[in-house]
N, CA, C and O atoms as a Maestro MAE file, in Angstrom:
{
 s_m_m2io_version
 :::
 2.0.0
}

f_m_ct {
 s_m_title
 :::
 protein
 m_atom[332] {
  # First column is atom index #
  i_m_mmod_type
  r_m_x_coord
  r_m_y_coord
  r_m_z_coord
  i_m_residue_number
  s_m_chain_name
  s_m_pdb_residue_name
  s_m_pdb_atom_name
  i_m_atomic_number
  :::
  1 25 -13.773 20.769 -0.864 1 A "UNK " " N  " 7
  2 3 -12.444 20.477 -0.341 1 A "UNK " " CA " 6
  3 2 -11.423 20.696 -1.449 1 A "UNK " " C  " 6
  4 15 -11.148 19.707 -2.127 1 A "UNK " " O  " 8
  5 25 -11.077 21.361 -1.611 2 A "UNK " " N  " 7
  6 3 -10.183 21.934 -2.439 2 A "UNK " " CA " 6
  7 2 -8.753 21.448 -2.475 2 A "UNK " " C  " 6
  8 15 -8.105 21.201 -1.458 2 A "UNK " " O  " 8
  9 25 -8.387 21.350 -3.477 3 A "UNK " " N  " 7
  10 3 -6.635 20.566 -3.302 3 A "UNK " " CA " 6
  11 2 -7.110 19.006 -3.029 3 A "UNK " " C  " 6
  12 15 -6.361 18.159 -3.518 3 A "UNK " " O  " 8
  13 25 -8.349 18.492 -2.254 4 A "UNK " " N  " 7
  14 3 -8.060 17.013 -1.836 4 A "UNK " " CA " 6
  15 2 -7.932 16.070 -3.270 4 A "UNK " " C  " 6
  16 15 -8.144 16.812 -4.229 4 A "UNK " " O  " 8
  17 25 -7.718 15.000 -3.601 5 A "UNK " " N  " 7
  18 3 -7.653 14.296 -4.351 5 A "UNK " " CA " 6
  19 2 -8.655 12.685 -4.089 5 A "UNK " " C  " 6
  20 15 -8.829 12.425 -2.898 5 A "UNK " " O  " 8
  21 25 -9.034 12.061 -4.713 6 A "UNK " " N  " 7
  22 3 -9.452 10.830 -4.520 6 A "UNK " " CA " 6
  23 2 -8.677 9.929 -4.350 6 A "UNK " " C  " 6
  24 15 -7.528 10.091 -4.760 6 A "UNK " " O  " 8
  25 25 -9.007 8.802 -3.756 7 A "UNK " " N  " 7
  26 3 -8.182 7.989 -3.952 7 A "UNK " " CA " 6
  27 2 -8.945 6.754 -5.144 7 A "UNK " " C  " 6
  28 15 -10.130 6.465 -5.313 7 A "UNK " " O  " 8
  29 25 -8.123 6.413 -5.584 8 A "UNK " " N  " 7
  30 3 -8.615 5.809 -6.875 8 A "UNK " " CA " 6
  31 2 -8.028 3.623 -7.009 8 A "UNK " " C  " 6
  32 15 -8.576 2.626 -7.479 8 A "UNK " " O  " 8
  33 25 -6.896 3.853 -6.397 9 A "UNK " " N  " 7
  34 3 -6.576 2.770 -6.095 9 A "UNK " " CA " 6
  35 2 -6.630 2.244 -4.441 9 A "UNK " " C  " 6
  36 15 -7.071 3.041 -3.613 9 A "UNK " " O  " 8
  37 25 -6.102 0.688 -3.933 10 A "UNK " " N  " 7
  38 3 -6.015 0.598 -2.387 10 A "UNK " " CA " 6
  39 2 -4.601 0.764 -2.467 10 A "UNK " " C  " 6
  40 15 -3.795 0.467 -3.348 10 A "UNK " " O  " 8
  41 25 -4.464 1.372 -1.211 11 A "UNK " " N  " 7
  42 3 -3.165 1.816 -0.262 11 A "UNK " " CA " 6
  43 2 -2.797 0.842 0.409 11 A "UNK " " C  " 6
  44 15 -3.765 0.122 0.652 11 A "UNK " " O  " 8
  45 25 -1.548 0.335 0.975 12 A "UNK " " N  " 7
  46 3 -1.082 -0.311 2.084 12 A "UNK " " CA " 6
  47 2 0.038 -0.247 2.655 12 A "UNK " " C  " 6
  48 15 0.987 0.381 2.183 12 A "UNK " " O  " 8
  49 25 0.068 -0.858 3.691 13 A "UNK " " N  " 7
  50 3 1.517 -0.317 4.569 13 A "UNK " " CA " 6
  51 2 2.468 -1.910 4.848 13 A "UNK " " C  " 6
  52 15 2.152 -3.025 5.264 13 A "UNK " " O  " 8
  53 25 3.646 -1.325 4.404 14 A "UNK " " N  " 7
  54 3 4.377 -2.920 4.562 14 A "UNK " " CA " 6
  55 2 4.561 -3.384 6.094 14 A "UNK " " C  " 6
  56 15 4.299 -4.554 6.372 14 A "UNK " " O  " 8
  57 25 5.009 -2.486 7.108 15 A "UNK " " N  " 7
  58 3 5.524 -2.528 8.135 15 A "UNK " " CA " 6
  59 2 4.726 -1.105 9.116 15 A "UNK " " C  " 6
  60 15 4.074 -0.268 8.490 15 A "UNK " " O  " 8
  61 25 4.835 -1.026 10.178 16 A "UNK " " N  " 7
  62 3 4.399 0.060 10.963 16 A "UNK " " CA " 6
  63 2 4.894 1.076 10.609 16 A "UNK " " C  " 6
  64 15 6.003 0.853 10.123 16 A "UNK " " O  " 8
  65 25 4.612 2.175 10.603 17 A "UNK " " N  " 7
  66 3 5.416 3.816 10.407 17 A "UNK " " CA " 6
  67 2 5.587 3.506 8.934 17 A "UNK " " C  " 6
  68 15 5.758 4.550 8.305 17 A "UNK " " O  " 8
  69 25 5.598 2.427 8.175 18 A "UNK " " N  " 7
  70 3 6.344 2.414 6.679 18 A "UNK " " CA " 6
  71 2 4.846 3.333 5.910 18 A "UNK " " C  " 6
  72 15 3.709 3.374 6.379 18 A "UNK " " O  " 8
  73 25 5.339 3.966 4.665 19 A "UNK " " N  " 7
  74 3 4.654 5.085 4.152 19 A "UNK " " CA " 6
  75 2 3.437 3.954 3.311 19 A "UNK " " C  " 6
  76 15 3.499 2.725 3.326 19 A "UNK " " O  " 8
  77 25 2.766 4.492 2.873 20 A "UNK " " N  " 7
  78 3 1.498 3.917 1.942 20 A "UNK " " CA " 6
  79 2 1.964 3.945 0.661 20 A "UNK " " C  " 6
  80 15 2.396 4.913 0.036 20 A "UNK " " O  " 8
  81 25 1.786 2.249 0.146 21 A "UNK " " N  " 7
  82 3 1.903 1.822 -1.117 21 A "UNK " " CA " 6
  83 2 0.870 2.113 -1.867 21 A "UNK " " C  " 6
  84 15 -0.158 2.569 -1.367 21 A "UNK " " O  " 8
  85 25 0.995 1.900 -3.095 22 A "UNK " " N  " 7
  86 3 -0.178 1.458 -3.899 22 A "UNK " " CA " 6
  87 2 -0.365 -0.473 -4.140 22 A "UNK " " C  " 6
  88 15 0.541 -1.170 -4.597 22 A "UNK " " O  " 8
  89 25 -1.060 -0.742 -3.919 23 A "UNK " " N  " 7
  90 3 -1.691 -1.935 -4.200 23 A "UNK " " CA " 6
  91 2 -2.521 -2.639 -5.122 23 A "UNK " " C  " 6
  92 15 -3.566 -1.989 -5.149 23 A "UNK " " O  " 8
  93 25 -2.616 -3.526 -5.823 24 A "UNK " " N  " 7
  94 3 -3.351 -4.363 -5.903 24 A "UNK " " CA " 6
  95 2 -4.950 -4.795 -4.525 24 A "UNK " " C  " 6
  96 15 -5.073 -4.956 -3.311 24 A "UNK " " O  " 8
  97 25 -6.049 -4.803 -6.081 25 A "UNK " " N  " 7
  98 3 -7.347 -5.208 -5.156 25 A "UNK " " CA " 6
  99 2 -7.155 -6.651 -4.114 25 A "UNK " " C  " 6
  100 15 -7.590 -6.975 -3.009 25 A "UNK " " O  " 8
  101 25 -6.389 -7.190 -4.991 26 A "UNK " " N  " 7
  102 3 -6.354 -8.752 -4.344 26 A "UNK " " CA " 6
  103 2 -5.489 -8.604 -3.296 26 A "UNK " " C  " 6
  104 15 -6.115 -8.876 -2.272 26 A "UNK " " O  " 8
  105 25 -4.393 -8.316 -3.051 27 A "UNK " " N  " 7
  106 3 -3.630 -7.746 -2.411 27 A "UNK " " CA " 6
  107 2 -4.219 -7.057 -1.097 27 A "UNK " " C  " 6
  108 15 -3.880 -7.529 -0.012 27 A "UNK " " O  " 8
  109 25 -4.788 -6.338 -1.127 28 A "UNK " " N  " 7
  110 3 -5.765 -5.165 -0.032 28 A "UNK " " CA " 6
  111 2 -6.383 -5.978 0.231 28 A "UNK " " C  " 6
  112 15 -6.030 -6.393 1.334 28 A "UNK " " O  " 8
  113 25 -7.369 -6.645 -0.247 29 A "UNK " " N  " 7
  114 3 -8.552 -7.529 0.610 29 A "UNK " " CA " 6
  115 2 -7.973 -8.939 0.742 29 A "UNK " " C  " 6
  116 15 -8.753 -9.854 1.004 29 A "UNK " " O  " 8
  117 25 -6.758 -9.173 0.593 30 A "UNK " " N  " 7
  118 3 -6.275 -10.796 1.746 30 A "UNK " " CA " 6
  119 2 -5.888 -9.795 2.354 30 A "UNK " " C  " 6
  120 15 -6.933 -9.502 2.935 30 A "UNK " " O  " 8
  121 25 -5.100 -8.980 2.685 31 A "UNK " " N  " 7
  122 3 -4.766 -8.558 3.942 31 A "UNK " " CA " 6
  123 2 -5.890 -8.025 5.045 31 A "UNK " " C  " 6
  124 15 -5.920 -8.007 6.276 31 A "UNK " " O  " 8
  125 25 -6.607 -7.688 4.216 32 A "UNK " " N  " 7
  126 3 -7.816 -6.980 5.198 32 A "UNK " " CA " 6
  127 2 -8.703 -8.325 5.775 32 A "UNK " " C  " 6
  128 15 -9.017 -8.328 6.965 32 A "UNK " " O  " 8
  129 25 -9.085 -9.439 4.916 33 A "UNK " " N  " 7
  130 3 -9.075 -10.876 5.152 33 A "UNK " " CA " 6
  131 2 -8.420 -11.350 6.697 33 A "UNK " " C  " 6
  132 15 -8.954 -11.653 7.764 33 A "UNK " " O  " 8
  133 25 -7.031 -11.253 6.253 34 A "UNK " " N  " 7
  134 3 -6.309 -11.838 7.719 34 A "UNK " " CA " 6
  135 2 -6.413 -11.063 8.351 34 A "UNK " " C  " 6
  136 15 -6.606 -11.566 9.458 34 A "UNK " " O  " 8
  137 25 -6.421 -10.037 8.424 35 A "UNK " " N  " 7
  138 3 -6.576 -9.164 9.366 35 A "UNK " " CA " 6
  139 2 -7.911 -9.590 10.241 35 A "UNK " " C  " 6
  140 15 -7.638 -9.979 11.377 35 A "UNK " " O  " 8
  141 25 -8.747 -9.582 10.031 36 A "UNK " " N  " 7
  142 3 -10.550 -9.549 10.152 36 A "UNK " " CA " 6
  143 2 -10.012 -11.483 11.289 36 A "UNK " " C  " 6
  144 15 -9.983 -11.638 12.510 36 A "UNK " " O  " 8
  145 25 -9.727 -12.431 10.262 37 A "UNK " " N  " 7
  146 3 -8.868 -13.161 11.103 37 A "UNK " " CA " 6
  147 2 -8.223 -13.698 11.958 37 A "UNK " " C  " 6
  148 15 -8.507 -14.694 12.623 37 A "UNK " " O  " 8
  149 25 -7.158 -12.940 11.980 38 A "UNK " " N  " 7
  150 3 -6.098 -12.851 13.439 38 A "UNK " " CA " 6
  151 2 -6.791 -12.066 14.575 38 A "UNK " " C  " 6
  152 15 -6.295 -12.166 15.698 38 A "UNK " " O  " 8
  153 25 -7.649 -11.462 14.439 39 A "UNK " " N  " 7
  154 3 -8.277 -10.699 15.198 39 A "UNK " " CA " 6
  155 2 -9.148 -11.214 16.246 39 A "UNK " " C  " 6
  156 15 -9.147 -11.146 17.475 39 A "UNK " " O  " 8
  157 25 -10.075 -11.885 15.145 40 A "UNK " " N  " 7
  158 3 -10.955 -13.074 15.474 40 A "UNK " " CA " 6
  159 2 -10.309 -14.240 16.651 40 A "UNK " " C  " 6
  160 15 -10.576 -14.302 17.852 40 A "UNK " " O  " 8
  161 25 -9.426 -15.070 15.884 41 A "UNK " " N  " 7
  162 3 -8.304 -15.975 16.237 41 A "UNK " " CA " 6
  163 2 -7.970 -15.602 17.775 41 A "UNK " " C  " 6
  164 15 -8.184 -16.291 18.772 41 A "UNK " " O  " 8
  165 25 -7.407 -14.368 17.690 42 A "UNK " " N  " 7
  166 3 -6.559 -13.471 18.725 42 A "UNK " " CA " 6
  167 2 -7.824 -13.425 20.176 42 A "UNK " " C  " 6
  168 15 -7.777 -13.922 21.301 42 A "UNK " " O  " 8
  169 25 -8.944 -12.526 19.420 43 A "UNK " " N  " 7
  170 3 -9.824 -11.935 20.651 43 A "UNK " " CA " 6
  171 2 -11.397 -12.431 20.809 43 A "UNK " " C  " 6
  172 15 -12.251 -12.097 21.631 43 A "UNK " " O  " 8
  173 25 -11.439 -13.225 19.863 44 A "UNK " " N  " 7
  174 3 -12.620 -14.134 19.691 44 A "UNK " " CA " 6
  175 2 -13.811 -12.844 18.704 44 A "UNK " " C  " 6
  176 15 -13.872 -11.640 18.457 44 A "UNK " " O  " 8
  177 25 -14.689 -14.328 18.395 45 A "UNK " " N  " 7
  178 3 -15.667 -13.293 17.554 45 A "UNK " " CA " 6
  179 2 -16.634 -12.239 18.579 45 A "UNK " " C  " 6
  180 15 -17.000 -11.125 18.205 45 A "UNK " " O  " 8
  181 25 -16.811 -12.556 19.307 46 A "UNK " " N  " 7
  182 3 -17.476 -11.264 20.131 46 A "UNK " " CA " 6
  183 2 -16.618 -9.678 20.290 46 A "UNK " " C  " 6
  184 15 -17.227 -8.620 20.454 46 A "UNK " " O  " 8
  185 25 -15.579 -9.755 20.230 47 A "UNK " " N  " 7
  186 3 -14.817 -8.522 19.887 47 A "UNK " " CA " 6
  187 2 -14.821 -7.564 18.265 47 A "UNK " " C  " 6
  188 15 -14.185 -6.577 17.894 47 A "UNK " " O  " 8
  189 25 -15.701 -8.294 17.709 48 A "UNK " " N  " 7
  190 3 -15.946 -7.485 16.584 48 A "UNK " " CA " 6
  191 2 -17.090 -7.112 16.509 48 A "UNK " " C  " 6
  192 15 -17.961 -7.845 16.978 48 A "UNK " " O  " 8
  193 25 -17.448 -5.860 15.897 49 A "UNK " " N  " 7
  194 3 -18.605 -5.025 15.862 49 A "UNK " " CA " 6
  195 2 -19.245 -4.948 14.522 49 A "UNK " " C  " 6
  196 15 -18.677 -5.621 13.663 49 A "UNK " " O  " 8
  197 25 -20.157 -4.371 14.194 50 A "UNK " " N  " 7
  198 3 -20.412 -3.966 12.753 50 A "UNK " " CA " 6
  199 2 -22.165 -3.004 12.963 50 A "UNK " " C  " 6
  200 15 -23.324 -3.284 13.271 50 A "UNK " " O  " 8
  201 25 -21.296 -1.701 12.528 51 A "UNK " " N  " 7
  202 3 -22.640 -0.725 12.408 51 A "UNK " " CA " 6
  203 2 -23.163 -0.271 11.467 51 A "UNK " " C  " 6
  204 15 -22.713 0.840 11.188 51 A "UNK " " O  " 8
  205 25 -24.425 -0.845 10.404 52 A "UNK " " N  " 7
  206 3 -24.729 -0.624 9.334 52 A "UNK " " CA " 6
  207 2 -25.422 0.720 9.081 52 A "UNK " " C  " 6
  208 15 -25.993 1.042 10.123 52 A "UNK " " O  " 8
  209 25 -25.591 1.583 8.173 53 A "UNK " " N  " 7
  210 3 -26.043 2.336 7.673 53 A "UNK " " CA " 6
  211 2 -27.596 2.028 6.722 53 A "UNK " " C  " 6
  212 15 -27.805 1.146 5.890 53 A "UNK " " O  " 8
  213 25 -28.626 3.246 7.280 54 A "UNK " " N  " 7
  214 3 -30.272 2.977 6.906 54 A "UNK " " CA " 6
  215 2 -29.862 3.093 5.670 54 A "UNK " " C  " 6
  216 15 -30.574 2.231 5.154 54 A "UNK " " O  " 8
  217 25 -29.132 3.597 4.674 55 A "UNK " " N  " 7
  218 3 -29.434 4.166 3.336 55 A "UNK " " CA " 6
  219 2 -28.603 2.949 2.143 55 A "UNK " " C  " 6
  220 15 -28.359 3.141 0.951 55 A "UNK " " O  " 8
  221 25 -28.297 1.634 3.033 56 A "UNK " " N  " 7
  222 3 -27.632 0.541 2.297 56 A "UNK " " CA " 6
  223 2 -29.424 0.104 1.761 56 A "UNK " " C  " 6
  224 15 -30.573 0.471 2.005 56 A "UNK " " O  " 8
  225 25 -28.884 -0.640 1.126 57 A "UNK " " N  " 7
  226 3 -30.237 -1.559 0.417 57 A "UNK " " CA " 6
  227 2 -30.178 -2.688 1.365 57 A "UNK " " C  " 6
  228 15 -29.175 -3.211 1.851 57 A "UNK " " O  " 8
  229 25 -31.453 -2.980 1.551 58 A "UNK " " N  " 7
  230 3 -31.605 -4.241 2.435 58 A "UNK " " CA " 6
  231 2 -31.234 -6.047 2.085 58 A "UNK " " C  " 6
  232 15 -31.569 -7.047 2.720 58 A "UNK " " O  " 8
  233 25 -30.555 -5.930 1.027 59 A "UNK " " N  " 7
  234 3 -29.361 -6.852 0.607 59 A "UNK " " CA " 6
  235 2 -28.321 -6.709 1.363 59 A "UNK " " C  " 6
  236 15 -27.944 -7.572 2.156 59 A "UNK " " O  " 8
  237 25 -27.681 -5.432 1.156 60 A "UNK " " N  " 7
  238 3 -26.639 -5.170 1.459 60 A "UNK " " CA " 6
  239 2 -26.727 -4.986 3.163 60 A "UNK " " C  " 6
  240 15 -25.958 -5.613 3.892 60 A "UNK " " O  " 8
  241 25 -27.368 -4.404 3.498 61 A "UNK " " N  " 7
  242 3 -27.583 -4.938 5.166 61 A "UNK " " CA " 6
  243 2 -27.765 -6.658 5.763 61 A "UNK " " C  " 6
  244 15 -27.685 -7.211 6.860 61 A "UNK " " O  " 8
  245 25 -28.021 -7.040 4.491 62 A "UNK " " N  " 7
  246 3 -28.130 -8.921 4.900 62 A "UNK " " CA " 6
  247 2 -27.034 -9.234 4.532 62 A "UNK " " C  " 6
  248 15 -26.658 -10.210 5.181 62 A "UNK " " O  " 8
  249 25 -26.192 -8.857 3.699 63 A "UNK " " N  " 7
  250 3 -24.697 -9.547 3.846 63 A "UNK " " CA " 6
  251 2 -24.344 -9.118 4.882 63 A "UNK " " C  " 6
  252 15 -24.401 -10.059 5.674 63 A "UNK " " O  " 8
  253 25 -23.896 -7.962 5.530 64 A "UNK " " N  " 7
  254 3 -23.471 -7.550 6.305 64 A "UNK " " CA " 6
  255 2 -23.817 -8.083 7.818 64 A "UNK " " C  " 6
  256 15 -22.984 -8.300 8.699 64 A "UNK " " O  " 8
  257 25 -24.650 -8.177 7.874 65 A "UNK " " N  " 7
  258 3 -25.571 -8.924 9.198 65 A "UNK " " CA " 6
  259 2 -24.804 -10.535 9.300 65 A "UNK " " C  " 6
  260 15 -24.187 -10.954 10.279 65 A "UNK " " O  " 8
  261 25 -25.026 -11.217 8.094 66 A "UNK " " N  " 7
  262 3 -24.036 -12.285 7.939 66 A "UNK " " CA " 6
  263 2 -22.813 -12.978 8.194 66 A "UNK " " C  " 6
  264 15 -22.410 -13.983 8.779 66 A "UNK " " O  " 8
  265 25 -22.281 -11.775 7.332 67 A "UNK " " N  " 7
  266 3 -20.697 -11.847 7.660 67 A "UNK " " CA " 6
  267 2 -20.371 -11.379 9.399 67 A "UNK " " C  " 6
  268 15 -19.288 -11.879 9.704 67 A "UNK " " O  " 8
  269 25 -20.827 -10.781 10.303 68 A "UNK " " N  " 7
  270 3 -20.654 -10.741 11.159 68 A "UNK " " CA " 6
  271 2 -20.916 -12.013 11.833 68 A "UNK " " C  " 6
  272 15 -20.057 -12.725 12.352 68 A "UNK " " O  " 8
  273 25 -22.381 -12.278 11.773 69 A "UNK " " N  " 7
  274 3 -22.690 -13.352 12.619 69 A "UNK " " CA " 6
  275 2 -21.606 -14.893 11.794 69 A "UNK " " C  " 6
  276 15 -20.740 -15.512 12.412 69 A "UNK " " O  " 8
  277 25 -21.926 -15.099 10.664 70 A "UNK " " N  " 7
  278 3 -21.739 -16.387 10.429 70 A "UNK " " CA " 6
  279 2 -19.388 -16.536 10.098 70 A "UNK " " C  " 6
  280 15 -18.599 -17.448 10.344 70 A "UNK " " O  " 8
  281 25 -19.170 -14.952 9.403 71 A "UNK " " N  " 7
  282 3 -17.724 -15.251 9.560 71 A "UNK " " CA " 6
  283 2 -17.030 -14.770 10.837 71 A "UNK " " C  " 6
  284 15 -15.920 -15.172 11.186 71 A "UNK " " O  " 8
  285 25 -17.639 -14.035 11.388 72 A "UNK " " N  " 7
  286 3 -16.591 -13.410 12.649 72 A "UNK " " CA " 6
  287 2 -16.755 -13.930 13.650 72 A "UNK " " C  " 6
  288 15 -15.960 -14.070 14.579 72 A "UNK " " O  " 8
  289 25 -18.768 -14.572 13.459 73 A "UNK " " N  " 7
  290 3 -19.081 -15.227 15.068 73 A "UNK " " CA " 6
  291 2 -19.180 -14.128 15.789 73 A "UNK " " C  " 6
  292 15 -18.418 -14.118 16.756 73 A "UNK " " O  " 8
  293 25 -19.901 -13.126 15.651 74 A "UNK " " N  " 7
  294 3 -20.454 -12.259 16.047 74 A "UNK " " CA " 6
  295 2 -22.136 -11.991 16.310 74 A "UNK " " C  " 6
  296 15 -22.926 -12.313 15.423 74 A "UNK " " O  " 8
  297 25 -22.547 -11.471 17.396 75 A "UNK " " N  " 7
  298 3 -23.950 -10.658 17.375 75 A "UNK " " CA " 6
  299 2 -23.766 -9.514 17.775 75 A "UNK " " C  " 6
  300 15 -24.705 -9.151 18.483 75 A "UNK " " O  " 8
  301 25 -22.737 -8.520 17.616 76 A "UNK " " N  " 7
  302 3 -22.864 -7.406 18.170 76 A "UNK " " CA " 6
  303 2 -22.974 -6.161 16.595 76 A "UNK " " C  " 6
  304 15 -22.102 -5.733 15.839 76 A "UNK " " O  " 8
  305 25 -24.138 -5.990 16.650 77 A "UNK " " N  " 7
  306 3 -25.074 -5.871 15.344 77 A "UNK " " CA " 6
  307 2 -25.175 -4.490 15.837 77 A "UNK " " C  " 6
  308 15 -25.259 -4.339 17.056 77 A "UNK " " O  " 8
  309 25 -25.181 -3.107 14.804 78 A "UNK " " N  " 7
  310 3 -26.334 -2.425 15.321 78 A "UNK " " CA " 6
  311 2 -26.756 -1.079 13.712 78 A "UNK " " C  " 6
  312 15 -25.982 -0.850 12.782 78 A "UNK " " O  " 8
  313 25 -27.671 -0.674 13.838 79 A "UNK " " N  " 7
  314 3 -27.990 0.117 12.670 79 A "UNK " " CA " 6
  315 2 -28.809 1.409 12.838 79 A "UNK " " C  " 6
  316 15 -29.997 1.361 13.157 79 A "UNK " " O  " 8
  317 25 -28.457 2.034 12.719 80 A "UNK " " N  " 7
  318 3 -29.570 3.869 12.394 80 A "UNK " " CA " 6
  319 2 -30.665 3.616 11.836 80 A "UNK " " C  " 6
  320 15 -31.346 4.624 11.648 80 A "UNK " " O  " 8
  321 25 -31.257 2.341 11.378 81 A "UNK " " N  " 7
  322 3 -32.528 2.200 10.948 81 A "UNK " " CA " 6
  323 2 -33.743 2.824 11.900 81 A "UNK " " C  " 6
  324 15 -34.752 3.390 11.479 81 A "UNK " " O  " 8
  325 25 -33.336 2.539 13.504 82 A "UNK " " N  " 7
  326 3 -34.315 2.606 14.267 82 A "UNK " " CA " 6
  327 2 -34.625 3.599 14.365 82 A "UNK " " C  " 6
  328 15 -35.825 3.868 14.423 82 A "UNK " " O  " 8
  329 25 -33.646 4.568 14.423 83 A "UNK " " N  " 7
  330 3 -33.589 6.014 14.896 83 A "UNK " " CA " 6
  331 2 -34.946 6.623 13.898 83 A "UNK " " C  " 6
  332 15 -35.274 7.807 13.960 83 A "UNK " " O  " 8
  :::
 }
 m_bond[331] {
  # First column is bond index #
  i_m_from
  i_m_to
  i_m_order
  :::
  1 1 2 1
  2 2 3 1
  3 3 4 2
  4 3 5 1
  5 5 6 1
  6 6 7 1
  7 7 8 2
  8 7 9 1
  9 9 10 1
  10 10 11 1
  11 11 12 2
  12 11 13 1
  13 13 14 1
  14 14 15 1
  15 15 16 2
  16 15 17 1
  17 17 18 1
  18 18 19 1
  19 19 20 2
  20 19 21 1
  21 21 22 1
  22 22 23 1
  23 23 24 2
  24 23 25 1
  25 25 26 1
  26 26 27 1
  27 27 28 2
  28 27 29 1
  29 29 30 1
  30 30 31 1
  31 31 32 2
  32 31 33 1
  33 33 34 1
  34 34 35 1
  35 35 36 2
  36 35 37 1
  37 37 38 1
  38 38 39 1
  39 39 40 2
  40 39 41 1
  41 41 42 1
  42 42 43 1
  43 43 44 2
  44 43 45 1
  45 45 46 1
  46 46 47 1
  47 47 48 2
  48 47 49 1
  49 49 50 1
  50 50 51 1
  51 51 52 2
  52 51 53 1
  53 53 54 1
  54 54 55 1
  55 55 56 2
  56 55 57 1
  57 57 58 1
  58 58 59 1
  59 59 60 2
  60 59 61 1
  61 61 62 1
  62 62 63 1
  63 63 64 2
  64 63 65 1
  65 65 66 1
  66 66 67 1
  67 67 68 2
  68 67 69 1
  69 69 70 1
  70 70 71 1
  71 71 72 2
  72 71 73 1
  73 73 74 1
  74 74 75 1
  75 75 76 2
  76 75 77 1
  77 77 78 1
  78 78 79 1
  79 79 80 2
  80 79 81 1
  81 81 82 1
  82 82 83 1
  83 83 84 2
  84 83 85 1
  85 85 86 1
  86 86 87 1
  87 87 88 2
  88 87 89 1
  89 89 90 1
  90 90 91 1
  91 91 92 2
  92 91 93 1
  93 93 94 1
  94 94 95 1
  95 95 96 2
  96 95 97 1
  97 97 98 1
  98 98 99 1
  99 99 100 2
  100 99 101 1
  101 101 102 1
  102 102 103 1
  103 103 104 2
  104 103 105 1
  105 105 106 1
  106 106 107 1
  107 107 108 2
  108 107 109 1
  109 109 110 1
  110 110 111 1
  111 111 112 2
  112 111 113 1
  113 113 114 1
  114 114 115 1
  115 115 116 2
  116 115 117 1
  117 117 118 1
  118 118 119 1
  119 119 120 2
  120 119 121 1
  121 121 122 1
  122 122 123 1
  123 123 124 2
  124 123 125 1
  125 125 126 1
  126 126 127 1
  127 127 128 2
  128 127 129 1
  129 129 130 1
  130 130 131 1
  131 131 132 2
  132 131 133 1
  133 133 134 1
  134 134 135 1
  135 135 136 2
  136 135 137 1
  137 137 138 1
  138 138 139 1
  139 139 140 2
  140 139 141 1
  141 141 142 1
  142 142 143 1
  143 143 144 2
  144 143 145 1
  145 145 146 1
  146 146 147 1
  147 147 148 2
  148 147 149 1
  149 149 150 1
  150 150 151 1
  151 151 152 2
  152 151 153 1
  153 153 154 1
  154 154 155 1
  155 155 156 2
  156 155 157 1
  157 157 158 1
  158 158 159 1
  159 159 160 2
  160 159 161 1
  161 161 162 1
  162 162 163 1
  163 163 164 2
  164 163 165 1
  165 165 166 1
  166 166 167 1
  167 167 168 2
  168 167 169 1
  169 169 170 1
  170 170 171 1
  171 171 172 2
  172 171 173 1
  173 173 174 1
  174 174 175 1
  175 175 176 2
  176 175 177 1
  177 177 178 1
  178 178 179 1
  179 179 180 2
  180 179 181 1
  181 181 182 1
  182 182 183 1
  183 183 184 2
  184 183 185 1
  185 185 186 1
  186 186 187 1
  187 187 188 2
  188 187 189 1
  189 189 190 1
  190 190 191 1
  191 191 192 2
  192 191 193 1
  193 193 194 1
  194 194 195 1
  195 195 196 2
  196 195 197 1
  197 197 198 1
  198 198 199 1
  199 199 200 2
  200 199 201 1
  201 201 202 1
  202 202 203 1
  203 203 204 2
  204 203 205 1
  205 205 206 1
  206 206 207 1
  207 207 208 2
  208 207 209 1
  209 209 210 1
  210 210 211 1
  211 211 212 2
  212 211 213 1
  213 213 214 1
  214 214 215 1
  215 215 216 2
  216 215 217 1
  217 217 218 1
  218 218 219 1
  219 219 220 2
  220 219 221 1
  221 221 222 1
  222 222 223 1
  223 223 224 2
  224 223 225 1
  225 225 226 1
  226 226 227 1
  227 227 228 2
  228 227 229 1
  229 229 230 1
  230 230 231 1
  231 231 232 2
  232 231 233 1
  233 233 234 1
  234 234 235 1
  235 235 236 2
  236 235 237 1
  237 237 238 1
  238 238 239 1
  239 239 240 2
  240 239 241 1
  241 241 242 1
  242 242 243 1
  243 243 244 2
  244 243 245 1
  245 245 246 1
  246 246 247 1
  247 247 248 2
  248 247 249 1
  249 249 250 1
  250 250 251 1
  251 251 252 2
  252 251 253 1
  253 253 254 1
  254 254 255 1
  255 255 256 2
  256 255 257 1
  257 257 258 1
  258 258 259 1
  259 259 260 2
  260 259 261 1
  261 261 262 1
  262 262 263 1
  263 263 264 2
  264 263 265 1
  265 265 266 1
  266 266 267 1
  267 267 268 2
  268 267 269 1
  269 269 270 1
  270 270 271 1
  271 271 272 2
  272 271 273 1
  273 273 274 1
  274 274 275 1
  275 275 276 2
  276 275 277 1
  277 277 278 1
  278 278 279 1
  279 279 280 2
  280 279 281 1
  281 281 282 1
  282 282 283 1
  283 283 284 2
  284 283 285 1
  285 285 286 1
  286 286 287 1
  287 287 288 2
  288 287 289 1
  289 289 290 1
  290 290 291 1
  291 291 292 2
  292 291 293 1
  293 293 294 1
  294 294 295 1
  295 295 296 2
  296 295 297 1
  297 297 298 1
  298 298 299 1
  299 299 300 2
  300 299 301 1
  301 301 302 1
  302 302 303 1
  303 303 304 2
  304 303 305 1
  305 305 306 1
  306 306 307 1
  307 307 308 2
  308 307 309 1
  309 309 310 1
  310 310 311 1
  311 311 312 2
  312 311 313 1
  313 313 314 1
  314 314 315 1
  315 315 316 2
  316 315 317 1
  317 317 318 1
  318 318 319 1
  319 319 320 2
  320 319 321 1
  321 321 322 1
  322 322 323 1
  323 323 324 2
  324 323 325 1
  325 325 326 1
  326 326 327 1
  327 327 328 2
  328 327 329 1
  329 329 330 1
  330 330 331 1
  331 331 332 2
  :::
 }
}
């Protein structure tokens, strides 16, 4: 991909249509925090999903499994392991 660039820091948006900042880590993940949140709050934990990937380490598939079930109040689980 030629010309693309990385992104190296998090981005964020103050307002709708408003252009992408640069941010702070702490910054990016409370917002992504409330976000995850209000969402919750808003549409209950069954409205959130989470689709893990076979090639995570099976740690990292147990947080993930977690944080769905135990912060979002979720079981709607699913993973490419089976395949």
């Amino acid at each position: 991909m030629r010309g693309m660039t990385r992104i190296v820091h998090p981005l964020v948006r103050d307002g709708r249509g408003s252009p992408l900042r640069k941010a702070t880590w702490d910054e990016a993940l409370d917002r992504a925090a409330r976000g995850f949140a209000a969402s919750r709050d808003t549409h209950g934990g069954q409205s959130f999903g989470l689709f893990s990937c076979s090639k995570s380490t099976n740690e990292m598939n147990y947080a993930a499994q977690k944080f769905a079930r135990v912060v979002m109040g979720s079981n709607n689980l699913d993973s490419c392991n089976r395949t």
